[in-house]
C-alpha positions, 0 to 999 in steps of 0.5 A: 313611832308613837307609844299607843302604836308599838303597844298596839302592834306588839298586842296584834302580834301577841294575838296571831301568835295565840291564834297559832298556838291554840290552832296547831293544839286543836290540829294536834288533837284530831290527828291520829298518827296509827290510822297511818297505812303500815307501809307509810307509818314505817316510811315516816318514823322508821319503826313500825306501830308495834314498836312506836307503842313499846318507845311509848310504854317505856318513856310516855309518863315522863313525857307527859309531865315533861308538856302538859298541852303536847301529847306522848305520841306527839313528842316522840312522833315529832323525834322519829320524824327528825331522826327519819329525815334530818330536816330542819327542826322547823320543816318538822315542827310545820308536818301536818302529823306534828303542828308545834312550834319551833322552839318547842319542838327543839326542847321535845327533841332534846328531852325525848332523845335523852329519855330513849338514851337512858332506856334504850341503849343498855337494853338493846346494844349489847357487847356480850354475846352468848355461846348460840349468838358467837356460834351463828356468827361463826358459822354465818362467816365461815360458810359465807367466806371461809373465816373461821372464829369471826364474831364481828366488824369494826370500823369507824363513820364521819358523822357531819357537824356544824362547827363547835364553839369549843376545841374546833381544831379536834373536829375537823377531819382529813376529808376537811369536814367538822365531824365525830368519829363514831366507832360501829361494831356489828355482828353477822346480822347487821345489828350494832354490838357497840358503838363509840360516839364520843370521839372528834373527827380528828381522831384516828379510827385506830386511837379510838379502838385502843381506847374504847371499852370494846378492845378492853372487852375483848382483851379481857374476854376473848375466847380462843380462836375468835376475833374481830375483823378490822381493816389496815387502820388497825393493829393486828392482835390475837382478838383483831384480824386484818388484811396483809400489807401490800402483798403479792399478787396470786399469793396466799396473803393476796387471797386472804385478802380478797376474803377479808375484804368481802367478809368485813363488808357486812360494816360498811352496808351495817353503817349505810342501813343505820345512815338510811334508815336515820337520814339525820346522820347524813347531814350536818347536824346543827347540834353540840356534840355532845348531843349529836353523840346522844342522836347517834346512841339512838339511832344504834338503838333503835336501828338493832330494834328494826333488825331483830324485828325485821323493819326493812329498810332499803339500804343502797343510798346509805351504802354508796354514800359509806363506801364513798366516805371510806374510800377517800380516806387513808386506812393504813394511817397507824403507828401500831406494831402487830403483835406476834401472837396475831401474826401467827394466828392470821398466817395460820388461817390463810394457810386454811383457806380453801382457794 
């Protein structure tokens, strides 16, 4: 192709590619994502405007000098649309509310999840209880199932993956998937006291437990007659409770069982509200892991905003999809030895229950 030629397409090319941009910043600046109903704002950024306006508050000046020509309120509506559906970075670029470019948005993406990150997550996922929130949670599970002492739940969720470019063997999971196994405590309310995002697929929901920042928490700080309900992926110990091996039909261990299983629920419907809430983390992420382990950090945030706030979501699809995901997986994979002290503790309280 002659000179003049290629020097005359790529100048069109360079045209249409000015027209769109100086198109979707005029869209942009007649779209007022709050005259959205309130219903349909929720619908579509999982957080209602009060919220939306406080996320605002907290990161919209660094937002601001991070794009000139990108409002706040775009860059962070564009970032709770993609955690709301997980669709693809150029479906959420294209939405009418959004109108940016592709390769922009992923740098928005980027930027804003690590800002929400670093002023969220201290702030709003909180390990600690106070002696009100423990005595709730008590009372929450002992009414509801006759536990005495529960404080929370814990449990692990397989968060998809593309393949990394680095250590792929650790990622792929027993279900045969690229993964992180995300470690999720919750308390009575639904809301997530910690999360562990940090380990591959690989891992064992066990291994993470024992080496995560809760269980030396708990450890450390365990106040008597309290514990963490678990299931038999988990040691027994004097702060975490779980279930009987294979125990006798009618019997005692048998009942406590079915108690245990029906209070520990609460994580599993925990974990399936956060995966319906954010349809992000059902898909594959096509993201390093490290940030997929940021996504997933905001997403807990966020999340345990909505409950204190009480944002509804519907949470049965997520559900359904978490107890089809723990079902096909083997619970009682561990080489950890009980300890003395917790079997005691677990005998002594199915003794107490009122069959």
């Amino acid at each position: 192709m002659p000179a003049p030629m290629i020097f005359g397409c790529a100048e069109a090319r360079r045209r249409v590619i000015k027209r769109l941009k100086q198109k979707n910043r005029q869209l942009r600046m007649h779209v007022d994502i709050f005259q959205k109903l309130d219903s349909k704002f929720i619908e579509s950024y999982r957080v209602n405007k009060e919220v939306f306006k406080m996320l605002l508050d907290k990161i919209g000046n660094r937002l601001a000098k991070r794009h000139r020509f990108i409002t706040p309120t775009t860059q962070l509506a564009a970032t709770l649309r993609f955690l709301a559906t997980g669709s693809y970075q150029l479906g959420i670029s294209k939405d009418q509310d959004i109108n940016i470019g592709r390769s922009t948005f992923s740098k928005v993406l980027h930027f804003v999840v690590q800002e929400l990150e670093s002023c969220l997550c201290e702030e709003f996922i909180l390990l600690k209880m106070s002696p009100a929130d423990m005595n709730s949670s008590k009372g929450h599970f002992y009414r509801e199932f006759n536990i005495p002492g529960v404080i929370g739940c814990v449990d692990g969720t397989h968060i998809k993956v593309s393949k990394p470019r680095d250590d792929e063997s650790l990622f792929f999971n027993r279900n045969g998937y690229f993964s992180i196994n995300a470690m999720v405590i919750c308390n009575y309310n639904m809301e997530i006291m910690a999360v562990d995002a940090s380990h591959p697929g690989s891992c064992h929901d066990s291994f993470i437990w024992n080496q995560s920042y809760a269980r030396q928490f708990y450890s450390n700080n365990r106040a008597q007659n309290t514990w963490i309900l678990a299931d038999s992926g988990y040691a027994l110990e004097t702060f975490v409770m779980t279930p009987y091996r294979n125990p006798q039909h009618g019997s005692i261990e048998h009942a406590f069982n079915k108690r245990h299983a029906s209070a520990r629920n609460i994580i599993e419907r925990t974990i399936g509200l956060l995966k319906s809430r954010f349809r992000c983390l059902q898909g594959t992420l096509q993201y390093e892991p490290k940030f997929v382990t940021q996504l997933i950090n905001v997403c807990c945030a966020l999340h345990n905003i909505c409950r204190r706030r009480n944002i509804q979501m519907n949470e049965e699809d997520g559900h359904d999809q978490e107890m089809a995901s723990r079902n096909s997986e083997d619970e009682s994979d561990n080489d950890y030895q009980p300890a003395v002290d917790g079997v005691e503790l677990r005998d002594e309280v199915a003794r107490g229950l009122q069959i």
